[in-house]
NUTIKOL-186626 format. One record per atom (N, C-alpha, C): y, x, z. Coordinates in steps of 0.05 Angstrom, whole numbers, padded with zeros to 5 digits, always signed. Each point is the difference from the previous one (the first is absolute). Layout:
YXZ ...
***
This chain:
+02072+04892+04148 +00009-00028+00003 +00021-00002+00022 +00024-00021+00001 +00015+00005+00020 -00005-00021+00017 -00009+00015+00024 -00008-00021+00018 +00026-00023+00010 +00002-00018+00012 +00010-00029+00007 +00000-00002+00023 +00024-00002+00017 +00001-00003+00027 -00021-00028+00001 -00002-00010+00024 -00019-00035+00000 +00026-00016-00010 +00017+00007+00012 +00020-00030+00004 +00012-00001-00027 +00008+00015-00008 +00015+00012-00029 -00034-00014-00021 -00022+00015+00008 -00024-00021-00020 +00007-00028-00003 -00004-00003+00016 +00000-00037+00011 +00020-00014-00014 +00032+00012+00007 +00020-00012-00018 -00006-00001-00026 -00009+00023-00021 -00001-00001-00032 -00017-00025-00002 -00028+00007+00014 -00025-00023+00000 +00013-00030-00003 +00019+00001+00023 +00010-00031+00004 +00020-00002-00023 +00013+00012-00001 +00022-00008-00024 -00012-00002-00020 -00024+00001-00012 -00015-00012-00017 -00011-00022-00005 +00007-00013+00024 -00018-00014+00014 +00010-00038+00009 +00020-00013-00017 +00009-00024+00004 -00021-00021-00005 +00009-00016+00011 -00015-00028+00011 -00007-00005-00025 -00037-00012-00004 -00016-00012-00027 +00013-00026-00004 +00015-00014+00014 -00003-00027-00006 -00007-00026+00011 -00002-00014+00000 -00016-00029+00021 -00006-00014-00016 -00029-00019+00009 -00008-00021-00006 -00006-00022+00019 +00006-00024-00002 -00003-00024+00008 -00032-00008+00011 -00005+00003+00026 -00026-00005+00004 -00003-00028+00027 -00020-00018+00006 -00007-00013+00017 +00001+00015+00016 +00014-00014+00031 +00004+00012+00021 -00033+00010+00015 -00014-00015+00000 -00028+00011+00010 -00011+00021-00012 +00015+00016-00031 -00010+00017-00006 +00013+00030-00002 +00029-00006+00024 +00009+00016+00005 +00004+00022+00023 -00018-00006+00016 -00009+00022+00018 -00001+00025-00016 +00022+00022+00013 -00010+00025-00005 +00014+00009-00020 +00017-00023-00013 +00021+00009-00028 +00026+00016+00023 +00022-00001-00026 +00023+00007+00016 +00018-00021-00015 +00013-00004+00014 +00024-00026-00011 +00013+00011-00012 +00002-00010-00021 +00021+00007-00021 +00032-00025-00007 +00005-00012+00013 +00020-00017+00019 -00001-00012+00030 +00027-00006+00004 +00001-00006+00023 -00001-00031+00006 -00017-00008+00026 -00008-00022+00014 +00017-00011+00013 +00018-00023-00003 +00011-00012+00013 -00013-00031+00007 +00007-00003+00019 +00003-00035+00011 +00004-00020-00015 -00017-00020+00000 +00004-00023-00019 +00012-00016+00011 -00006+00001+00033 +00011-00024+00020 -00008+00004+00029 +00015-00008+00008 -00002+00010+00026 -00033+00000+00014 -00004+00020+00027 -00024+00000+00007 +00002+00003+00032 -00012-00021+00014 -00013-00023-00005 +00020-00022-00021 -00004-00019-00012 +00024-00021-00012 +00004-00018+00023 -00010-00004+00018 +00010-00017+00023 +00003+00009+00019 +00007-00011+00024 -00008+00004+00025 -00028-00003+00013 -00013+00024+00004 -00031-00007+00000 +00002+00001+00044 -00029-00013+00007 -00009+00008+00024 -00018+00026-00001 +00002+00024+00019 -00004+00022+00003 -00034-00002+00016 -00003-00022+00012 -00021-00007+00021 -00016-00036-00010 -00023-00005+00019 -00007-00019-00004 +00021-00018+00026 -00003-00017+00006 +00014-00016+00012 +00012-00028+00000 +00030-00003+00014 +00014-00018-00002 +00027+00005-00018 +00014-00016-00024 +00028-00001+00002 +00016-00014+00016 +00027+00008+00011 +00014-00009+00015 +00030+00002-00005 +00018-00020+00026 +00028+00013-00007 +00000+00004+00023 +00010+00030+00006 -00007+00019+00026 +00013-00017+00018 +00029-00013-00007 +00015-00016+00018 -00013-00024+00018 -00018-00009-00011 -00023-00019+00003 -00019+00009+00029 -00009+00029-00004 -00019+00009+00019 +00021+00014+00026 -00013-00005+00022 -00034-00012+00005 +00004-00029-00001 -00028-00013-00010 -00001-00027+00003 -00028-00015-00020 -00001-00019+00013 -00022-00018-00016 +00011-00011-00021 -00018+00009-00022 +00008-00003-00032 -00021-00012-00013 +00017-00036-00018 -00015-00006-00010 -00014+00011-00027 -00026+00007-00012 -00010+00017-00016 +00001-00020-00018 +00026+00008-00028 +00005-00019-00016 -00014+00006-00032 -00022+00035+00001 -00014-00007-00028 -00007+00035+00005 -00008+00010-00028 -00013+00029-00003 +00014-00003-00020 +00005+00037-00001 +00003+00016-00023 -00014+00029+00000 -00011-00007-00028 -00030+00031+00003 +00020+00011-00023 -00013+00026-00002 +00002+00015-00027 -00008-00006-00024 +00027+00000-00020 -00010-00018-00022 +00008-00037-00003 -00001-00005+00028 +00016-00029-00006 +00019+00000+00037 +00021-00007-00018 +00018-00010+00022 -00006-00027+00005 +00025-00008+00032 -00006-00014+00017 +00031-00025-00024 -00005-00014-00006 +00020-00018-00016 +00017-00015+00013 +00023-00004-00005 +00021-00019+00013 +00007+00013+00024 +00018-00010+00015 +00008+00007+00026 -00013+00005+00022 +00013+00018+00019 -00019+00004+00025 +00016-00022+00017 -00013-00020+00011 +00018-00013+00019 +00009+00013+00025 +00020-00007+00015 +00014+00006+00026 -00026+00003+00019 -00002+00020+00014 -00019-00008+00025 -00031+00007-00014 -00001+00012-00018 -00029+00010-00014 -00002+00019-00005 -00026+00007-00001 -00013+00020-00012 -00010+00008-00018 -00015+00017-00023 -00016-00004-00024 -00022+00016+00006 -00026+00001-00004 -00021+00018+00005 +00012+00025-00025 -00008+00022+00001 +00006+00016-00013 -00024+00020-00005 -00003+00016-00027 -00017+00024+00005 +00017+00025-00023 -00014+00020+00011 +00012+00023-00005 +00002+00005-00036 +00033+00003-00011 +00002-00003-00027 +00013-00024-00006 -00008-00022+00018 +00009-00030-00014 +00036+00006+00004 +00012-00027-00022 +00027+00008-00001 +00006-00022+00038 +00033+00006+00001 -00001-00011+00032 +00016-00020-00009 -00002-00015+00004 +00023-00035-00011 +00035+00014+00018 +00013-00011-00024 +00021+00004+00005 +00012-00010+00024 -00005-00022+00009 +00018-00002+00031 -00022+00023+00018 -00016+00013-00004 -00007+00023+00025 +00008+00030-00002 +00009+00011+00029 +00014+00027-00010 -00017+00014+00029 -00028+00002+00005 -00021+00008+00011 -00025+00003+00004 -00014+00005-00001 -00035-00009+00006 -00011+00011+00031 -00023-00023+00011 -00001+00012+00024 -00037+00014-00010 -00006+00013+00018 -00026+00011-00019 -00025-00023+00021 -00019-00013-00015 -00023-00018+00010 -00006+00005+00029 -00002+00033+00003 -00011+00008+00036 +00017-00009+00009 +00028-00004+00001 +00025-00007+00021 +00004-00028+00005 -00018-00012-00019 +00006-00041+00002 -00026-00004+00003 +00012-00032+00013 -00034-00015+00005 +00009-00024-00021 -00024-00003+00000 +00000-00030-00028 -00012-00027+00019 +00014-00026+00003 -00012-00017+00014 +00007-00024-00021 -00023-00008-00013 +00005-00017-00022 +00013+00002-00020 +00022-00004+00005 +00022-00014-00020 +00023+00017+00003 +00000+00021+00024 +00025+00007+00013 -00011+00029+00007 +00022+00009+00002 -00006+00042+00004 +00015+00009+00011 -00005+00007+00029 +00016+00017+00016 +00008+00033-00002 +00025+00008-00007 +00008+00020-00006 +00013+00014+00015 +00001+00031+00016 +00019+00008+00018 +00027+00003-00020 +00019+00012+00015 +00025+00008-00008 -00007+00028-00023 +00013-00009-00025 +00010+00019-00017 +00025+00001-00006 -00001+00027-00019 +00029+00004-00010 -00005+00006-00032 +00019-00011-00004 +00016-00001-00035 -00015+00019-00008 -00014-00001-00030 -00013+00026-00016 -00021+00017+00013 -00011-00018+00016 -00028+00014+00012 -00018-00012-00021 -00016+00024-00004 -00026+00002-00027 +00004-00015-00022 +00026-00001-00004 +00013-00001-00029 +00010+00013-00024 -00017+00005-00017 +00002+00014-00023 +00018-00018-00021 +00023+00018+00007 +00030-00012-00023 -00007+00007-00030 +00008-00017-00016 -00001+00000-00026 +00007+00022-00012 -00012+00013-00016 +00014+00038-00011 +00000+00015+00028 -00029-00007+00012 +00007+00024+00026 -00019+00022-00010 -00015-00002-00026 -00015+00029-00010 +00022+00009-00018 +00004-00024-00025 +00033+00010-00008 +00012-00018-00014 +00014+00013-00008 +00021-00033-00013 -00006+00002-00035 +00012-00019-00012 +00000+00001-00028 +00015+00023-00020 -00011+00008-00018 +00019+00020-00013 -00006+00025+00020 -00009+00012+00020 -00008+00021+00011 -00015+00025-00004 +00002+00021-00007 -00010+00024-00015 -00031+00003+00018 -00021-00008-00010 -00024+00001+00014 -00015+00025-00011 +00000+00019-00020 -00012+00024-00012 +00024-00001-00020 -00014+00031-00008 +00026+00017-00022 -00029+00015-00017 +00021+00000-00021 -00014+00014-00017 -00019+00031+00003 -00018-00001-00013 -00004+00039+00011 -00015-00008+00032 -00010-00018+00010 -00015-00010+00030 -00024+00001-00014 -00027+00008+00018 -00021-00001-00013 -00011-00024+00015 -00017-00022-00010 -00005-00025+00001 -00027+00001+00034 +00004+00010+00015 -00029+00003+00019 +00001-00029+00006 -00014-00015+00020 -00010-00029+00005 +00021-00016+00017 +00017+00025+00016 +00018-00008+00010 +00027-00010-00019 +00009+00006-00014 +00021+00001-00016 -00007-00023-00023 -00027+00007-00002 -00007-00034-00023 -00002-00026+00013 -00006+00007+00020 +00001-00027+00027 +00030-00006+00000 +00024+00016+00001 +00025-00004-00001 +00012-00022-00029 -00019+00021-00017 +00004-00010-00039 -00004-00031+00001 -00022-00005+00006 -00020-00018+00001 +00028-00026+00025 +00003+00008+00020 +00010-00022+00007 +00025-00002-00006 +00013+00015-00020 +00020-00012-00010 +00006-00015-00022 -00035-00011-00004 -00003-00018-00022 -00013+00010-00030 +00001+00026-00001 -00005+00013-00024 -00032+00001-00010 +00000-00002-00020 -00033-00008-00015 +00005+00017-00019 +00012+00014-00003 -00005+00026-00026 +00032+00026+00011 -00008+00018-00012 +00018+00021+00012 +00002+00025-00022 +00022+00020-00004 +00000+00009-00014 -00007+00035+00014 -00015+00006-00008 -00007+00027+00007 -00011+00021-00027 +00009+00027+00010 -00002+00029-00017 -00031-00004-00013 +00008+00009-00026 -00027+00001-00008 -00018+00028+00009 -00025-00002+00006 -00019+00020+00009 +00011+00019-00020 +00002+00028+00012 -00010+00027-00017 -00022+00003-00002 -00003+00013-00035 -00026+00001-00022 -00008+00022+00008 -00022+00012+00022 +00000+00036-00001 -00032-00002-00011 +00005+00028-00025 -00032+00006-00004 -00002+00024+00017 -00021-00001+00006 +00000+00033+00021 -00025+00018-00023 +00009+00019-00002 -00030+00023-00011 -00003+00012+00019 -00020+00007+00005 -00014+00033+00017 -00016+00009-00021 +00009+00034+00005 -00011+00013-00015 -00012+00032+00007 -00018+00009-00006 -00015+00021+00002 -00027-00003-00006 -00009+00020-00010 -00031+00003-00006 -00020-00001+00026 +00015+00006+00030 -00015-00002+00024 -00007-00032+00008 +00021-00019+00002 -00007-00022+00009 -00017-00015-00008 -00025-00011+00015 -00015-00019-00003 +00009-00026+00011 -00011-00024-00015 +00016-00030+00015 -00023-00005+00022 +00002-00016+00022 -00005+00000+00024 -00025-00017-00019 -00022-00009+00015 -00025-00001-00003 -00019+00006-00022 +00014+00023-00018 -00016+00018-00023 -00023+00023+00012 -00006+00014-00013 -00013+00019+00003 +00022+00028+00000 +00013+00014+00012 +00010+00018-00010 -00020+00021-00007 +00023+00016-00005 -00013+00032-00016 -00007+00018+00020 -00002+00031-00001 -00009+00007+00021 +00029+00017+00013 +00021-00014-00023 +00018+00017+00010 +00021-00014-00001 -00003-00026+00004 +00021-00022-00001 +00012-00016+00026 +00020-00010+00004 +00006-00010+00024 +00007-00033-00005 -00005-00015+00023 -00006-00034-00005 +00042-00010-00004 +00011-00010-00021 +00031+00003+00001 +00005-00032+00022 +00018+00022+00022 +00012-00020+00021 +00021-00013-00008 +00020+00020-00019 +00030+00002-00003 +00005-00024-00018 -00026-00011-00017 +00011-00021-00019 +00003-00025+00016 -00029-00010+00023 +00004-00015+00005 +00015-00017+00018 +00015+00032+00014 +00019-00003+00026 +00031-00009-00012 +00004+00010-00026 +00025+00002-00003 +00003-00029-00020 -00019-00015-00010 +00000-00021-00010 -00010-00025+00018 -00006+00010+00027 +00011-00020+00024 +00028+00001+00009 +00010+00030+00000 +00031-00007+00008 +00010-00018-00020 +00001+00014-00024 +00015-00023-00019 -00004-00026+00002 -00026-00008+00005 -00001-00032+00006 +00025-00008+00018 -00014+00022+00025 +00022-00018+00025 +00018-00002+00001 +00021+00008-00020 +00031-00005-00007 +00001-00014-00025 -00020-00013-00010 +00007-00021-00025 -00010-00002-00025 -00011+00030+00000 +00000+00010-00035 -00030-00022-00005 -00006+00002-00026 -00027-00004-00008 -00009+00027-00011 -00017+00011+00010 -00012+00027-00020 -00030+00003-00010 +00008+00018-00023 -00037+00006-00016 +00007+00026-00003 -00031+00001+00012 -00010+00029+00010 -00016+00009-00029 -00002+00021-00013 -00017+00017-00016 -00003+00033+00014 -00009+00013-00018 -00018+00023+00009 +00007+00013-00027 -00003+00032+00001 +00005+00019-00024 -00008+00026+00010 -00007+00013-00013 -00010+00026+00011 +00020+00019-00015 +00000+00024+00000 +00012+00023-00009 +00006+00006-00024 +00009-00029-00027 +00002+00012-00022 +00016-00012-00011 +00016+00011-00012 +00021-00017-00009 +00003-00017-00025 -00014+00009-00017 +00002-00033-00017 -00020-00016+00015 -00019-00012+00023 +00003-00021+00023 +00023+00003+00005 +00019+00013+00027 +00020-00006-00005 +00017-00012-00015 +00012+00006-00020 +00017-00015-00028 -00017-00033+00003 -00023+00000-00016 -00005-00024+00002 -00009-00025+00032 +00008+00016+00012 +00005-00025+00025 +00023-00004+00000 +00014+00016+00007 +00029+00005-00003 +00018-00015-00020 +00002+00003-00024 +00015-00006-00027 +00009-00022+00000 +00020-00012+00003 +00000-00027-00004 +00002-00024+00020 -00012+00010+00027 -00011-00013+00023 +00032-00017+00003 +00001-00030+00018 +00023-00018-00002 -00006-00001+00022 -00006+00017+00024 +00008-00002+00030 +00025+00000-00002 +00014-00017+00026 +00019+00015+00012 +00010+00023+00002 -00023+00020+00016 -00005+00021+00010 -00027+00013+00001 +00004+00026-00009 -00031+00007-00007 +00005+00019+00023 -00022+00003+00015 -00006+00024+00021 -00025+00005-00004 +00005+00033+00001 -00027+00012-00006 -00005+00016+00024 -00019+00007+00014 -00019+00019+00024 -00010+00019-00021 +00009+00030+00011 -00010+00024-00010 +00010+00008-00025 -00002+00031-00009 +00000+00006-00028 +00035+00003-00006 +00010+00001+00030 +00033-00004+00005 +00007+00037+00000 -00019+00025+00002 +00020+00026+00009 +00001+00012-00031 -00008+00015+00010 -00001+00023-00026 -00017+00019-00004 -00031-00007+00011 -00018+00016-00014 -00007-00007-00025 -00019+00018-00012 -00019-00005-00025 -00003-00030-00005 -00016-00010+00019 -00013-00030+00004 +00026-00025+00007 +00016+00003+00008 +00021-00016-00004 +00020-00003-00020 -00010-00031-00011 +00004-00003-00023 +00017-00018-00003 +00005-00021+00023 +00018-00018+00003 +00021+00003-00008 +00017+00021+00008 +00028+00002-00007 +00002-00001-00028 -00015+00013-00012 -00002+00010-00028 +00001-00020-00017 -00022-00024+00006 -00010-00021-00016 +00035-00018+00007 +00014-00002+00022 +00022-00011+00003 +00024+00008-00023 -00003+00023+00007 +00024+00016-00027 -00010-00012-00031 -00026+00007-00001 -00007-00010-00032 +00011-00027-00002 +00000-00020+00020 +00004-00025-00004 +00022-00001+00008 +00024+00005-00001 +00025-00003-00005 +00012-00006+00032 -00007+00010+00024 +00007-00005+00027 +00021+00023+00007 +00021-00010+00008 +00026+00009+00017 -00005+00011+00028 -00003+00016+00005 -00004+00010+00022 +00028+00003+00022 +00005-00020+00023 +00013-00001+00023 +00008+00011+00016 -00035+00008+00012 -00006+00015+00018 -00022+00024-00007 +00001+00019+00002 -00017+00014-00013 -00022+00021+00014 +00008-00014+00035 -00018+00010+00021 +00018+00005+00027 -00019-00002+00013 +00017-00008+00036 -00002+00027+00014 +00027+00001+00023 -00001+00016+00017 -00018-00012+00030 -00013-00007-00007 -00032-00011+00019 -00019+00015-00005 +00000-00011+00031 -00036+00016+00007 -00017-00027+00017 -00017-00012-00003 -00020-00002-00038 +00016-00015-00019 +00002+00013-00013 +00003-00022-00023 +00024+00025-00018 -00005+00017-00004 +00012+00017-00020 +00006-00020-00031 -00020+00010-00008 -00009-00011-00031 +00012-00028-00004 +00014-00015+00014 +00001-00023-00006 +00019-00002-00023 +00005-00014-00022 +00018-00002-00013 +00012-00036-00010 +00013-00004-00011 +00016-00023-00009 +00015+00000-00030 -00016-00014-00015 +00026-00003-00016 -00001-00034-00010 +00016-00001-00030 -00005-00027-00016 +00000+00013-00029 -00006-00028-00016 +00000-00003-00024 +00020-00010-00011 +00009+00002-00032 +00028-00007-00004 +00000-00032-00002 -00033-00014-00004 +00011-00031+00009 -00003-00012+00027 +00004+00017+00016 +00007-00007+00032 -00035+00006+00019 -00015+00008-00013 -00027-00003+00015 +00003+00031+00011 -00006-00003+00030 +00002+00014+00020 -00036+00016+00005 -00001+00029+00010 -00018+00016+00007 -00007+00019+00015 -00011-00006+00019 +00001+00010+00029 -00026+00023+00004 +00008+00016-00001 -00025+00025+00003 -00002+00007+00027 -00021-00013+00003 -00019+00015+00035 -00009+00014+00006 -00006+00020+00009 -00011+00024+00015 -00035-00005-00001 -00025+00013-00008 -00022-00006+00003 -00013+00003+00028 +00002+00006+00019 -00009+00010+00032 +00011-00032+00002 -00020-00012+00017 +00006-00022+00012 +00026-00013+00011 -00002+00023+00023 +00022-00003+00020 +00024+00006-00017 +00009+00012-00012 +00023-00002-00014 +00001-00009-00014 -00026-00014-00018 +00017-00031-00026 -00002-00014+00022 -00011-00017+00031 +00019-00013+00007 +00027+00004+00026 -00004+00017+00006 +00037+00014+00016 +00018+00003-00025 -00012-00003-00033 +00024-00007-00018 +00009-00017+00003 -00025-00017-00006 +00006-00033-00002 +00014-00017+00023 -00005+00012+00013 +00021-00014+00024 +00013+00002+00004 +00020+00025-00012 +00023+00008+00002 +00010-00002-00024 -00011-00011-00019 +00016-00001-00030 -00023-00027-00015 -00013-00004+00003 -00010-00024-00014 +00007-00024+00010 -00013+00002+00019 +00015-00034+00022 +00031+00006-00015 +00008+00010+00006 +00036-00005+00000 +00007-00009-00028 -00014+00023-00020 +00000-00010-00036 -00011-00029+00007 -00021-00011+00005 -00013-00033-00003 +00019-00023+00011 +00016+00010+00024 +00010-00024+00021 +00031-00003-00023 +00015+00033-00020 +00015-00004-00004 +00007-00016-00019 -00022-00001-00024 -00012-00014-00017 +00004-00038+00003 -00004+00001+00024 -00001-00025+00007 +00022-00007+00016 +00012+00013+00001 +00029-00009+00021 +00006+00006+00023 -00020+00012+00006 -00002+00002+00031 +00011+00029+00009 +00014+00004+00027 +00007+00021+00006 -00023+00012-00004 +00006+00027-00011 -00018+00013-00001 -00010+00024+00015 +00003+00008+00028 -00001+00018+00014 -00008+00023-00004 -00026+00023+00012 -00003-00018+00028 +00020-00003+00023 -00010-00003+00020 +00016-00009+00023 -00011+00020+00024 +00013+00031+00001 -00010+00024+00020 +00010-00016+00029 -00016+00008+00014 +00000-00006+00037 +00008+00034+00009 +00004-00007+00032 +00009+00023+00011 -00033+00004+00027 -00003+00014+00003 -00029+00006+00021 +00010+00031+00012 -00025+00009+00029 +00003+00025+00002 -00021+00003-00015 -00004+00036+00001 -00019+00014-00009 -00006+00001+00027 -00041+00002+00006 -00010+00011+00025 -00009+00028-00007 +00004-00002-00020 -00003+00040+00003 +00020+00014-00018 -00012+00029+00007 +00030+00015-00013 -00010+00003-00027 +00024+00008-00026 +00007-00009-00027 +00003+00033+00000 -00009+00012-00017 +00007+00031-00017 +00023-00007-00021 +00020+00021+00004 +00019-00006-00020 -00009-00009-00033 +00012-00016-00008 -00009+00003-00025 +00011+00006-00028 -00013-00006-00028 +00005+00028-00018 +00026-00025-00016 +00000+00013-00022 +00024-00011-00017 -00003-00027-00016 -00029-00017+00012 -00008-00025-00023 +00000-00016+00037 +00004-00016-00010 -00004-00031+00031 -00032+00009+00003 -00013-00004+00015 -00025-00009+00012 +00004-00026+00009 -00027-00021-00008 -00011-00027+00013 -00013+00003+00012 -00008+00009+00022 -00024-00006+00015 -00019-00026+00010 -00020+00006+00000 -00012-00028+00006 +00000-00003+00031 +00002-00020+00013 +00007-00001+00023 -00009-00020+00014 -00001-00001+00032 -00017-00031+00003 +00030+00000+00022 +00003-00020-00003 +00017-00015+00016 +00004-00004+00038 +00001-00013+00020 -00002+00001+00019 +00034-00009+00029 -00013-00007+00018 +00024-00009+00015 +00001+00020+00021 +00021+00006+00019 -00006+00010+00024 +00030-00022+00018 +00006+00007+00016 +00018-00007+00021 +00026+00011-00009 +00003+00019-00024 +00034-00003-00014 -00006-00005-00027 -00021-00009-00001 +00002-00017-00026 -00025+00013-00024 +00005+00000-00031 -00024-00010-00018 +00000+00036-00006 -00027+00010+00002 -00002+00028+00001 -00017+00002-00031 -00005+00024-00008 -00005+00009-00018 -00026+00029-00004 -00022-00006-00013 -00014+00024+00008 -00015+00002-00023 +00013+00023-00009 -00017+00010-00037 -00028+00001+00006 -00014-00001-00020 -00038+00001+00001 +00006+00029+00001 -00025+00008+00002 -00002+00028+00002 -00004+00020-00026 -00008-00008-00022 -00007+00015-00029 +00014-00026-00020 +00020+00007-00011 +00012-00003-00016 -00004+00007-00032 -00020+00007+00003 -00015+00008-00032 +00004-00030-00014 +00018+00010-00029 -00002-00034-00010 -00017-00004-00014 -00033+00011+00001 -00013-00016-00006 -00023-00016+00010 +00007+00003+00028 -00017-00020+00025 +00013-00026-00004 -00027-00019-00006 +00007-00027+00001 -00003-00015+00030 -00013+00019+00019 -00009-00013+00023 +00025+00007+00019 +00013+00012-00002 +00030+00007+00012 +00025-00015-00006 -00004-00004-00027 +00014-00026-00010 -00001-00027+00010 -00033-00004+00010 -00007-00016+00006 +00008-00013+00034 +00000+00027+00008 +00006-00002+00030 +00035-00003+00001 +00016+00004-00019 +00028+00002+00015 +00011-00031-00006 +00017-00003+00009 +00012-00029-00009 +00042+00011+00009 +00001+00018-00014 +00027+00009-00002 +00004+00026-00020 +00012+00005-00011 +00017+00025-00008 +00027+00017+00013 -00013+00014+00011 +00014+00018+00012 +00017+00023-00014 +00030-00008-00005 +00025+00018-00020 +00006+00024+00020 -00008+00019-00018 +00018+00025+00014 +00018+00015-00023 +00022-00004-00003 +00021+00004-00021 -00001+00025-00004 +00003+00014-00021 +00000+00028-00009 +00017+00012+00001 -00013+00024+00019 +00021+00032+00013 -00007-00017+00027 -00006-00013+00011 +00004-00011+00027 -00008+00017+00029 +00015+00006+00002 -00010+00019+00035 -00025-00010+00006 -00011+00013+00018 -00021-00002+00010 +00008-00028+00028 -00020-00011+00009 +00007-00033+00016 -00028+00008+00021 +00016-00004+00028 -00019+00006+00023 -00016-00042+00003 -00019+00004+00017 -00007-00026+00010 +00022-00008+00011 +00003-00025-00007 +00020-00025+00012 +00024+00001-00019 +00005+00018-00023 +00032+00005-00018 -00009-00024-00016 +00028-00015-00007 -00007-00034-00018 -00003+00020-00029 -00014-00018-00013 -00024-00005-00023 +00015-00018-00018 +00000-00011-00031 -00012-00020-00002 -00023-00003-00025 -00001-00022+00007 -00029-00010-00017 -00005-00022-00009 -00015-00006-00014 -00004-00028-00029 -00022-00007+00016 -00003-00026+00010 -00019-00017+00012 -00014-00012-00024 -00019+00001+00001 -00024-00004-00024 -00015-00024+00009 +00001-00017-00018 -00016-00026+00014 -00025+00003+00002 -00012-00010+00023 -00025-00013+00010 -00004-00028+00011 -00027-00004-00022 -00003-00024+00011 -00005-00002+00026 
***
């Protein structure tokens, strides 16, 4: 098989790989999509001149001085008609400010004596929020390919919008396969192991958009064929059954079913076996490595990026720069990922591989929250030589 540099993988993967499409959804039900147009301004924000504080309005020219208090304006209803010469308006924070005032003084700085409100000396545009001071009308507020977090729909949302057009989810079915895996609260066999890899890698997919269904297959290939045959995912990704012994059958059952092969295995270490291809009516198939740790150090280096591209979204990842705190053995002719835990010192974000790198410790996996790249042929790297590495989310 000819192995695939990463970056050279990644490109075929993506060039397969154009935007599904958009659908029109209620803005409250768009958390977490990715925009599939761009947000502009309906009208300016604030539309008036708002007060910034609770208080007084004023005309700064006016202060200091005793001001007759000629009415209120709250949020939601303005103060009507004119401000007369020599007055004041009660004010609270948000309300619009009547056009003859170009100030507010804030409540602690005045005394109120009946009818009349003593104000020290201000100046022009104190705690005044000008009209389009978040932004003006017609203003580019998101772009397409933005993924929707609470912050950015809070943006959507006040620019008037009640429905929005965003990427439709990617369809992934995932299989795992081997005669070893038992599903987590079965009985296994006496020689079976509980499968981590399905349910870790069909949480990544969630957290970039997809919707996925999980099945199970063991070692035979007409199962195979019939899970397989036909399936109208998006993207089918399978865990295991990806090399070339006896018992790997995956590839095989792919060829019978008419799949194009892309990629046909990586110059990585974990994640050899990984492969990529499609079908001739555009349905995409992502072969994962069975050892834990390498179906997901695939997936995060080539699934996220296939899901986000799908949907519009740059599709990364996005490598950082760190030290290493210890020293690096040269390495061989495929990249190594290391798992790595992250860390700060006084010149900055440091880097420190776990200690056993076997990819099929799930508790090592568990512990790193980075991938640590050491590019292939790479000299050997003392403590403190820059690194970089894929920051892995944690909650």
């Amino acid at each position: 098989m000819k192995l695939a540099p990463v970056e050279a993988a990644r490109e075929r993967m993506l060039a397969a790989c154009a935007p599904l499409g958009a659908e029109t959804v209620p803005l409250a039900a768009a958390a977490g999509r990715v925009l599939a147009e761009d947000v502009r301004a309906g009208r300016d924000q604030p539309p008036f001149d708002a007060s910034a504080m609770d208080g007084w309005a004023v005309r700064a020219a006016e202060t200091p001085g005793r001001l007759a208090i000629a009415g209120e304006s709250a949020a939601g209803r303005a103060f009507e008609g004119a401000m007369p010469k020599g007055a004041a308006v009660r004010i609270f924070t948000g309300a619009p400010i009547p056009a003859e005032a170009d100030a507010i003084v804030i409540q602690e700085d005045a005394t109120r004596d009946g009818d009349l409100v003593e104000v020290p000396k201000t100046e022009a545009g104190t705690y005044v929020r000008r009209r389009g001071l978040d932004f003006a009308a017609g203003a580019a507020l998101l772009q397409a390919g933005q993924r929707l977090d609470p912050w950015r729909l809070a943006l959507a949302a006040s620019s008037g919008r009640a429905e929005i057009a965003v990427a439709r989810r990617p369809r992934v079915l995932l299989l795992s396969t081997g005669e070893e895996l038992a599903a987590a609260g079965s009985t296994p066999g006496p020689y079976q192991i509980f499968d981590s890899g399905g349910p870790a890698v069909i949480a990544l997919a969630e957290s970039v958009g997809a919707t996925a269904e999980r099945q199970v297959a063991g070692d035979d290939m007409d199962a195979l064929l019939a899970k397989l045959d036909g399936v109208s995912a998006d993207l089918i990704v399978t865990i295991g059954g990806a090399s070339v012994g006896d018992h790997d059958l995956v590839r095989q059952a792919g060829r019978r079913l008419g799949l194009t092969l892309a990629v046909e295995s990586l110059a990585m270490r974990p994640g050899k076996p990984t492969f990529f291809g499609t079908f001739e009516d555009g349905r995409r198939w992502l072969g994962l490595p069975g050892n834990p740790a390498s179906a997901m150090a695939c997936a995060e280096l080539f699934l996220k990026p296939i899901l986000r591209a799908l949907q519009g979204e740059p599709p990364g990842p996005a490598l950082a720069r760190a030290r290493t705190t210890q020293p690096l053995a040269a390495n061989g002719p495929r990249e190594h990922w290391m798992r790595a835990v992250l860390g700060e010192d006084a010149a900055g974000r440091t880097a420190t591989p776990l200690g056993d790198q076997d990819s099929s410790l799930v508790s090592v996996f568990a512990a790193a929250d980075a991938l640590l790249r050491r590019p292939a042929d790479a000299a050997a790297a003392a403590a403190g030589d820059p690194v970089e590495v894929l920051p892995l989310p944690r909650a």
